[in-house]
N, C-alpha and C positions, 0 to 999 in steps of 0.2 A: 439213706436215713431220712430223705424229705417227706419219702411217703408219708412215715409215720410223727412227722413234727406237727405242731397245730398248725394250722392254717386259719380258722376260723371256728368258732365256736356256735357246729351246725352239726345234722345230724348226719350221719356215715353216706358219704355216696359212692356208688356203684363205680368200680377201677374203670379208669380210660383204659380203652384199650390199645390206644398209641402211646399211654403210660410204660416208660421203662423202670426195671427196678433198680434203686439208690445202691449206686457203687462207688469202691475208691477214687474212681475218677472224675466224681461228682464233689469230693472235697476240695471244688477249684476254688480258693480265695477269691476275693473281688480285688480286680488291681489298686493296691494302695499308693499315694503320692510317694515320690521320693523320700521326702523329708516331713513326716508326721511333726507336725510343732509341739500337738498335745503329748504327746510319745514323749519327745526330745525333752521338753519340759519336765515331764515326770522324773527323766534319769538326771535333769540335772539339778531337780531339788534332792534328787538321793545320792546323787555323784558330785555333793555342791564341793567338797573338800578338791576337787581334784583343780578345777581353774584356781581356786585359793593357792593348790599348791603350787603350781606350774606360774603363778603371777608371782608368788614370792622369791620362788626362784629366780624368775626372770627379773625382778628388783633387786634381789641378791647380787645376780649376774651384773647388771647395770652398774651400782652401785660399786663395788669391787674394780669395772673399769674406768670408773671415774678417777676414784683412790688410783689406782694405777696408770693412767695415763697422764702426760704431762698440761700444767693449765693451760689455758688456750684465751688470749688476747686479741681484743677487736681494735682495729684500728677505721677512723670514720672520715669519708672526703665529700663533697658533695662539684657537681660538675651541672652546667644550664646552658641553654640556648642562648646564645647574649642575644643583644640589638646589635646590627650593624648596614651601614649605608649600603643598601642596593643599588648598584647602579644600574638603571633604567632598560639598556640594551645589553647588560650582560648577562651571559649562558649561569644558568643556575643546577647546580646540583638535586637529584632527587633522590627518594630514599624510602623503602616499603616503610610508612607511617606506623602499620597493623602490625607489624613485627619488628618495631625499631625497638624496643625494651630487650627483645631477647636478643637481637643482632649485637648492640652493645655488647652485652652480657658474654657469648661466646666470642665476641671477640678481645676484647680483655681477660678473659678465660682461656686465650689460646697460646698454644705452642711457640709462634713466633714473637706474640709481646714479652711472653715470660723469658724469652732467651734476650729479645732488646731491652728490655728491664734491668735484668743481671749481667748484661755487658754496659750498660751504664753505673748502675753501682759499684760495676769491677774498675770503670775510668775514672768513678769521681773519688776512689779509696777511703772514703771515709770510714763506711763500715765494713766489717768481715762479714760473710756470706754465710752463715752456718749450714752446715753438714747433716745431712739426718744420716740413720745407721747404715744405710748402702753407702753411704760416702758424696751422693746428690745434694745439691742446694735443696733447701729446707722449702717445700711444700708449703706456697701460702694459698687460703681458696679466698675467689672475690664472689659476691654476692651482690647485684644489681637491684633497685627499686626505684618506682618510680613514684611520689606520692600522687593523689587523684589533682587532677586539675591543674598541672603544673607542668613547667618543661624541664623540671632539678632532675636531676640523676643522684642518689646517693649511693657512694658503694662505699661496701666494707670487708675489711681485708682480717683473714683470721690467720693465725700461726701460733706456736708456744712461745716466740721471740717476740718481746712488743719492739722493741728500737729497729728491729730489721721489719717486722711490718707494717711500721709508719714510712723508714723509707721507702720497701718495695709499693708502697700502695702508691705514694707520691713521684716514681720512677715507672711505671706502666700507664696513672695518668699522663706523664710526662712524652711518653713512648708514641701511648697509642696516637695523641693529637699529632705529634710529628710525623706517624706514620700517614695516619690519614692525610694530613697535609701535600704529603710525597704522592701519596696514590693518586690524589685530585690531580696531581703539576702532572705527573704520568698520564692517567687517563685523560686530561687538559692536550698534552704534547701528541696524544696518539689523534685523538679530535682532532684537532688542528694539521697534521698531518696527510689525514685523512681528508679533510674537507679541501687542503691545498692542492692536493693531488687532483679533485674534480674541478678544482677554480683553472690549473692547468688544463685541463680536455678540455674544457669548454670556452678557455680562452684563444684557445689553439683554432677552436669548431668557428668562432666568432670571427675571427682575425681572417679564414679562412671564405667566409660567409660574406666579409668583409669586401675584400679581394675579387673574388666572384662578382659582386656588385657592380665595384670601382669599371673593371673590364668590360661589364658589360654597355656601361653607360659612356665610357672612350668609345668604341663603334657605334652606338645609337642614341644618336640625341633623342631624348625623352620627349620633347616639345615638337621636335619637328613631323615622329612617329603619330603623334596623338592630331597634328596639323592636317596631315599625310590622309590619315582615317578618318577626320571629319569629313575633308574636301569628295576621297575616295566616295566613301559615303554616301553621299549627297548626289554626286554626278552618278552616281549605279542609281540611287532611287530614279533618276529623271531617263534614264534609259529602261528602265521596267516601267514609268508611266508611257514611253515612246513603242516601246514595244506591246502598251495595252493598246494605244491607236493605232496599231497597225493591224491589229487580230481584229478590232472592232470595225476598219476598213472591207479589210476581205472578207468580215461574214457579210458588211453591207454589196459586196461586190457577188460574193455565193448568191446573194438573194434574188439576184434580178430575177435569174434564171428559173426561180420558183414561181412567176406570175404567171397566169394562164394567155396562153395566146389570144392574139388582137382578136380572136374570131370569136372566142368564149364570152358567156355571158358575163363574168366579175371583172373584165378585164380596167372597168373603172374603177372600181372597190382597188382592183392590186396597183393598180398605176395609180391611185389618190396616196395608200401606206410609201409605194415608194418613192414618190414627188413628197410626202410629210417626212418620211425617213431620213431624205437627204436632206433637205432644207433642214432637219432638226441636228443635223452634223455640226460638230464646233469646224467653221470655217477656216480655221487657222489652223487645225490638224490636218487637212486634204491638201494635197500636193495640185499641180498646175494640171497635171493630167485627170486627174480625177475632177477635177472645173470643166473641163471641155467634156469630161465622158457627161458630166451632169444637164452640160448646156444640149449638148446633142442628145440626152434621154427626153429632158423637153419637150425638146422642136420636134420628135418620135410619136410622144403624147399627145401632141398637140395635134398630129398628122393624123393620129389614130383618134382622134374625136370629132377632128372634120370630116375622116370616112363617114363614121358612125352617123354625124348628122345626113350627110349627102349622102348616103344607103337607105335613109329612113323612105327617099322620093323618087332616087335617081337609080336606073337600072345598072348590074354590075358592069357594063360592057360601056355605059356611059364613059363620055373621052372625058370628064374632070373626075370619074371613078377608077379609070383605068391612071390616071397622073396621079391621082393621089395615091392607090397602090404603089405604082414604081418608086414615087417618091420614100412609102412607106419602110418598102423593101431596101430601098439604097440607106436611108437613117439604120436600118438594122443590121446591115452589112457592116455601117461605120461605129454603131452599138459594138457588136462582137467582135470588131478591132480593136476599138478603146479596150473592150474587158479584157482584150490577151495583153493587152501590154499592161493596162494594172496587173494583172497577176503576176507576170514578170517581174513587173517592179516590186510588188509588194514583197514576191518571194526574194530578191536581192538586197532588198532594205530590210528584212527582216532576218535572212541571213546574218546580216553586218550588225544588227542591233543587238540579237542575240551572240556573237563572237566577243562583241564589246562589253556585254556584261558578265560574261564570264572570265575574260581578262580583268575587270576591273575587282568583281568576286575575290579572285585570286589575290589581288593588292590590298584587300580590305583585309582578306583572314591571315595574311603576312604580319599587317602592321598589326592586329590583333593579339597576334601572339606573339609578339615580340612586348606589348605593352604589360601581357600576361606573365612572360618569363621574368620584367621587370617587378613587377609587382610579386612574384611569388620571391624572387631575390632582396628584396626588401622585408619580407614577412619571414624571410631564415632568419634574416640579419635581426630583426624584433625579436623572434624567438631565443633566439642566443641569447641575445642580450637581457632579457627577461630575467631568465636562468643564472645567467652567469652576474648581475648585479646581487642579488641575494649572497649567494655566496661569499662575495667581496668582502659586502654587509657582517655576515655570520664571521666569516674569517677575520676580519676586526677583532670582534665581539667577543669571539674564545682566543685569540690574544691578549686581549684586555685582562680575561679571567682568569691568564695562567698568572699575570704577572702580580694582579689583588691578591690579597688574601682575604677570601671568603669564606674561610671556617667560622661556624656562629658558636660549636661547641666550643666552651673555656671550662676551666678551673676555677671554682666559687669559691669553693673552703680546702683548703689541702689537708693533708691526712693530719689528724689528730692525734697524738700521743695513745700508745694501745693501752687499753685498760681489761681488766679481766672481765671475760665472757662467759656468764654458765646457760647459754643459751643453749650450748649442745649437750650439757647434763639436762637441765629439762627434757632437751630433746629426747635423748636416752632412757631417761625415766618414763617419760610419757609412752614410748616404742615400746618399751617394755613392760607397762602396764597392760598398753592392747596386744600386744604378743601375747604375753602371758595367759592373759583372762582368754584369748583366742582359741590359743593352745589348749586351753585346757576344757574348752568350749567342744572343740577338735576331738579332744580324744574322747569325752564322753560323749558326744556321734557316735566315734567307732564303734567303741562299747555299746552304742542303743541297736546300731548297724548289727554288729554280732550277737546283742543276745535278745534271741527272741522266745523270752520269757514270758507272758502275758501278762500287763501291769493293768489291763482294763475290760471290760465287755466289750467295749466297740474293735480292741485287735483281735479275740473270739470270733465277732462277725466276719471281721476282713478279711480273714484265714478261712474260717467252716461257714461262713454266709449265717443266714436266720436262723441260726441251732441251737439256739441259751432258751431252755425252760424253766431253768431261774437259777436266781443267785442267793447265795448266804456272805453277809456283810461278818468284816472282821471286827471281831469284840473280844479286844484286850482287856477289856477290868473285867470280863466275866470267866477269866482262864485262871485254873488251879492246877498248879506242877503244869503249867505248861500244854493244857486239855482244857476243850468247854465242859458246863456239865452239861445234862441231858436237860431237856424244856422238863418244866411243871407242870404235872394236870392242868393246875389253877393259877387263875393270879397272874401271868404271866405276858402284859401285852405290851412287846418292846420290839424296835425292830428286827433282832434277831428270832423272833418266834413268830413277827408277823411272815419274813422272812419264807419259813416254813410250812404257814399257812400259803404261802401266795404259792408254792413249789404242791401242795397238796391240790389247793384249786386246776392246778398245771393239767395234773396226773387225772384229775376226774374227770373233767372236760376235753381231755384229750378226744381228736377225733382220730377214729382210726377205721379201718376196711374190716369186718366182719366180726369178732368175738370181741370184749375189751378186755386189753393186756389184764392179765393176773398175778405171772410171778413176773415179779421185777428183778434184774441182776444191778447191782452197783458194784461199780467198779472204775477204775484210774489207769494210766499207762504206767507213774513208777507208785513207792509207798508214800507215804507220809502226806498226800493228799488232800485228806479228811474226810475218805471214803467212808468210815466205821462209825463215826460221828455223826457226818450224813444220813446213813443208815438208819440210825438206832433213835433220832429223833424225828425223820419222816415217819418213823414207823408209826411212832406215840403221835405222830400228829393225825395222822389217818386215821388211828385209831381215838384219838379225841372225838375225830369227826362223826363218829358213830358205822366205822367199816369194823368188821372184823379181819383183824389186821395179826398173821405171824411175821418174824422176825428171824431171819438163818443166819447164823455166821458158817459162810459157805465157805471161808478160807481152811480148809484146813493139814495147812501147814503153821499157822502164826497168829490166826486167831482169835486175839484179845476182845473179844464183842462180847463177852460174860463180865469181864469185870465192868467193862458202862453198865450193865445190865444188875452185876449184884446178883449174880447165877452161877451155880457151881460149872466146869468147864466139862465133866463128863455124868452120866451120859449124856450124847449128843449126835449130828448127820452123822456122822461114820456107825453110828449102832442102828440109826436109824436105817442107814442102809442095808446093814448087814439083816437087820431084824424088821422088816419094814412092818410087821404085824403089832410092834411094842412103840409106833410111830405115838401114838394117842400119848402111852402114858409117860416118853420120853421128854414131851414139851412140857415147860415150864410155863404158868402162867406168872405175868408180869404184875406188878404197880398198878398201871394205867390198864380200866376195863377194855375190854375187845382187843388188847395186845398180848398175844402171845411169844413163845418166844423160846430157841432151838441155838443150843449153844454148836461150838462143831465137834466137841467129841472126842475123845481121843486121837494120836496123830498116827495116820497107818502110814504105811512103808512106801507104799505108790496110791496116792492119793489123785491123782490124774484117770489111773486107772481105774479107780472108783468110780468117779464120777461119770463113768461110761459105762455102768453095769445097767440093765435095762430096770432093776427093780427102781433104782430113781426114776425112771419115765413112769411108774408106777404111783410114787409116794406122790409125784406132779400132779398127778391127776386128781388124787386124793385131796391134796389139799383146792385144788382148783373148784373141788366142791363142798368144801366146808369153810373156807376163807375168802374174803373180798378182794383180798391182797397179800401176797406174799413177796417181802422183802428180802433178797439173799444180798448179805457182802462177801465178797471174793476178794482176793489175793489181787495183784494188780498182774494186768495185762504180761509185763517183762518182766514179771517175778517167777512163775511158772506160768504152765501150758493147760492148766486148770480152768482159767478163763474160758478161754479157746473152745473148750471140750464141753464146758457147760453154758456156754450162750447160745448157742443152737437150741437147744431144751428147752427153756426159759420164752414165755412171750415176751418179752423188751429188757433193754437195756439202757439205764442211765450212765454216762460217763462223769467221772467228775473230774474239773480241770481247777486247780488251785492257784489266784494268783503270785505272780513273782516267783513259782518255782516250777510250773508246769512250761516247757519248751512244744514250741509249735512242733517243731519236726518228731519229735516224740511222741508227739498225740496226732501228727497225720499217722504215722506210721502204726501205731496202737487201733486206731481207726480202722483203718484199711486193711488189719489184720484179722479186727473182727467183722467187716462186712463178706471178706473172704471166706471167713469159717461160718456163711450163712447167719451172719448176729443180724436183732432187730433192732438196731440202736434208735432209741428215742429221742436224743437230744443228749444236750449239756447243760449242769450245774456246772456255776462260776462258782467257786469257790472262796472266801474270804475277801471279800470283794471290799473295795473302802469306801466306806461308809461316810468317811471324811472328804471325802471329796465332791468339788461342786455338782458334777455331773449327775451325782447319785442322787437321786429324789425318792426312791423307795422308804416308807414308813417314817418318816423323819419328824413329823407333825405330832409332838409329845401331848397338844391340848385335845386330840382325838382318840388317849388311850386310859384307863379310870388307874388310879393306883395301885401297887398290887398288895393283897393281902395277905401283912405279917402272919406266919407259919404259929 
């Protein structure tokens, strides 16, 4: 059908050729919201009685269980935080703050107050307990508040009994304080329990920690240990300074050996470092042996520089060069005796020094850790004790508090004398107001949900997309028996004829691919539509316009398009068919110039038949060249098969859809029946469209139309 819908008002182009032709599965709606508001709206200014009725009911209903239940009495207590002395170190109760209103609340609402409630009232016999119809004590409900900025609790206690619900309310405050009481001295005794149990371990760890200490310090006097390791101490330092002069002996003792022979040239330069060497020795670290080896290097040096000068003159062989050699040689004989026995020595005194410090090592890292095991024995014994003083402390502290009474909640005001409450008839009434009106909200949904009638242009769109070539607005003061009449020549400019005007502008401007349509079919899926009516005054409006325009009533089974017209019903199509050469002088002319007009004629036997006989492709052709336009009305789609038979013949076809009584699913289906049987459906008239409604802005503007002229 899009092919043929307007698109723009331009002149004919050339088919795409990746153009497919419009089929039934091209009537895809556009997905509409869930819940249409404008829809819902509509049905329920026209379905307004139903929440009216379904709200009175439900008032009814209410009303009726008020009258029949029994009255219902409040009784009023009010309960606060008091003041009371803190004591400084005692353990304090805590309590989710964020949900202290409803904690209250269930629990005075619960199973166990309400049984220690009614076993107190059962002790103190004043009053009898009433019975509801199971034969259970009488159901009272509490209700908890808190007002803003306050620490009051008010509750109140509802029943049909007021003296049993003054006492139950004042015997569950009663209950609950006692209970809480009890649970505090419980959870108080389990604390305390608990906490005594770890004061034991740790007194036990402590006592033992204890013990350990005492023992240790019976075998080791503390002072003597710490005496012990000074002195140790002290004597190890002075044997590693003893054993550094003894290293710094023998390298001086290594070194002689390094000097060059008396014979070499430096032999002065090495005998000056080691005559500076020695002399630069602390005296009082050299042993008696290392004096003599010193005094005999000397008197060596000394021999070795009286050569040296008496070499300078006196031949070797010379008898004071030959004594001073031997001399030389016997001092060095007595040289490298001294140095074997220093070596000796030093290796045996340095043996001893080192045995001795590491004996003494050994007494140092004894007392060491003996001072260490002291000290680590000491720092149990703090740690214990640390721990286990807190405890002591807390374990006071939650004795203290089982034995206070520390509940801050009391009883303000006690329960008040019960007075009648229609707090739950309002309630009731009110429930049942929004029930009501809900309900009734509810069900005309369903109703909007199941019937999809078309109440506007825009659910057309939603369903068939851009296919409304125009609309005719409903005009009830212009309806006689129940029928429009036809428009006037003259005179006539209202929104229902402009209306017709804007449905003819439609049909000229159409654009379309190759010839422009001529005969028109109208037609609907069921009757009563306002196909015939549409018809008969498009036709006079085209023909207004200056087309020469005929007019068919194509039904011919049913009809009635003579009497709009004021034209006898036969002859008509069926003669004309049969006679298609007496076609001229069978047409009636009309009223309205350039309108002619072809009633249907007698009713023949199979009219379906007819309409398939080839001389109609005949009379089609005829008039395709003597009229501008040809209007046929037809029988509707699911009335017969006349449609069907004759939309293929015809260039286009307008559908018409009638608000509030035309059904989506009827008109897909009517649709889809004629694009199957090759129809060129043009679009859709909206039918009877309201005119009264905001949405509609068509013609409405009465200061742009002249008035019309009395007849």
């Amino acid at each position: 059908m899009k092919d043929h819908l307007p698109a723009k008002v331009e002149a004919p182009q050339p088919p795409d050729p990746h153009h497919q032709s419009y089929g039934p599965e091209d009537y895809q709606a556009v997905p509409a919201a869930a819940l249409d508001m404008r829809r819902f709206f509509a049905f329920l200014l026209r379905y307004w009685w139903l929440p009216v009725l379904t709200t009175v009911l439900a008032l009814e209903a209410a009303v009726g269980y008020i009258r029949w239940a029994p009255p219902m009495f409040v009784s009023t207590a009010r309960m606060w935080e008091t003041e009371k002395m803190r004591l400084p170190q005692g353990g304090a109760f805590t309590e989710d703050l964020q949900n202290y209103l409803g904690t209250q609340m269930e629990l005075l609402q619960s199973d166990k107050l309400r049984e220690l409630a009614l076993e107190r009232l059962r002790a103190q016999g004043t009053n009898t307990i009433p019975l509801d119809k199971r034969g259970k004590p009488l159901m009272v409900d509490l209700k908890v508040a808190q007002p803003p900025k306050t620490t009051v609790l008010e509750v109140e206690a509802f029943s049909p009994d007021p003296a049993y619900t003054q006492a139950y309310l004042n015997a569950v405050m009663e209950e609950y304080l006692k209970y809480k009481n009890s649970f505090r001295k419980a959870v108080s005794g389990d604390t305390l329990a608990s906490i005594s149990e770890q004061a034991l371990l740790l007194e036990k760890e402590l006592k033992a920690d204890e013990d350990a200490l005492t023992d240790f310090e019976r075998t080791n006097n503390l002072a003597t240990l710490e005496e012990e390791g000074r002195i140790a101490g002290g004597y190890l330092a002075r044997l590693k300074t003893q054993l550094s002069d003894l290293e710094l002996e023998s390298q001086l003792l290594e070194a002689t050996p390094l000097e060059q022979d008396w014979t070499g040239q430096d032999k002065t330069h090495a005998s000056g470092f080691l005559v500076n060497s020695l002399s630069d020795a602390d005296s009082s670290s050299l042993s008696a042996a290392a004096t003599e080896r010193q005094m005999a290097w000397k008197e060596l040096e000394l021999l070795k520089i009286q050569r040296e000068k008496l070499g300078k003159y006196l031949r070797p062989m010379h008898p004071k060069i030959v004594k001073l050699d031997a001399d030389i040689e016997r001092g060095q004989k007595l040289i490298d005796l001294y140095r074997n026995q220093s070596r000796q020595a030093l290796k045996i005194s340095f043996d001893s020094v080192q045995a001795s410090i590491k004996q003494w090592e050994g007494k140092v890292v004894e007392a060491n850790d003996r001072i260490a095991e002291a000290d680590r024995l000491k720092l149990d014994v703090k740690r214990t004790q640390s721990l286990y003083d807190p405890l002591v402390l807390l374990l006071q502290t939650v004795d203290i508090n089982r034995n206070v009474d520390r509940e801050t909640l009391a009883v303000f005001e006690p329960a008040a004398p019960a007075l009648r409450s229609h707090r739950r008839d309002w309630i009731l009434l009110f429930l049942a107001l929004v029930g009501g009106s809900s309900g009734g909200a509810g069900i005309v949904f369903l109703v909007q949900l199941r019937d999809d009638r078309f109440s506007s242009i825009a659910e057309v769109d939603e369903k068939f997309g851009d296919s409304i070539v125009g609309q005719v607005p409903e005009m009830r003061q212009l309806r006689r028996n129940g029928s429009l009449p036809l428009l006037e020549p003259e005179g006539q400019h209202d929104i229902y004829a402009e209306s017709y005007r804007n449905l003819r502008s439609a049909l000229l401007f159409l654009p379309v691919e190759g010839e422009r349509p001529k005969i028109l079919l109208i037609t609907s899926a069921l009757p009563s539509e306002g196909k015939s009516t549409i018809a008969a005054n498009l036709a006079r409006t085209l023909a207004l316009g200056g087309s020469r325009v005929l007019l068919v009533d194509g039904d011919l089974r049913k009809g009635r398009l003579h009497e709009l017209m004021g034209q006898p019903c036969e002859p008509g199509l069926t003669e004309v068919i049969g006679r298609p050469g007496d076609a001229d002088v069978i047409i009636h002319a009309g009223s309205v110039p350039n309108l002619a007009f072809l009633s249907r004629g007698s009713s023949p036997r199979n009219p379906g038949d007819l309409l398939l006989r080839p001389e109609l492709d005949q009379i089609f052709a005829r008039w395709r060249r003597q009229f501008d336009y040809v209007l046929i009305d037809s029988c509707p789609v699911f009335a017969a098969d006349d449609v069907t038979a004759l939309a293929h013949k015809v260039d286009g076809t307008l559908f018409v859809v009638r608000r509030r009584f035309s059904r989506g699913a009827v008109v897909r289906e009517a649709l889809e029946l004629l694009l199957h049987r090759q129809a060129k459906v043009l679009g859709l008239i909206f039918n009877r469209a309201d005119a009264s409604a905001r949405s509609y802005h068509y013609f409405k503007y009465a200061d742009y139309y002249p008035p019309a002229k009395p007849k």
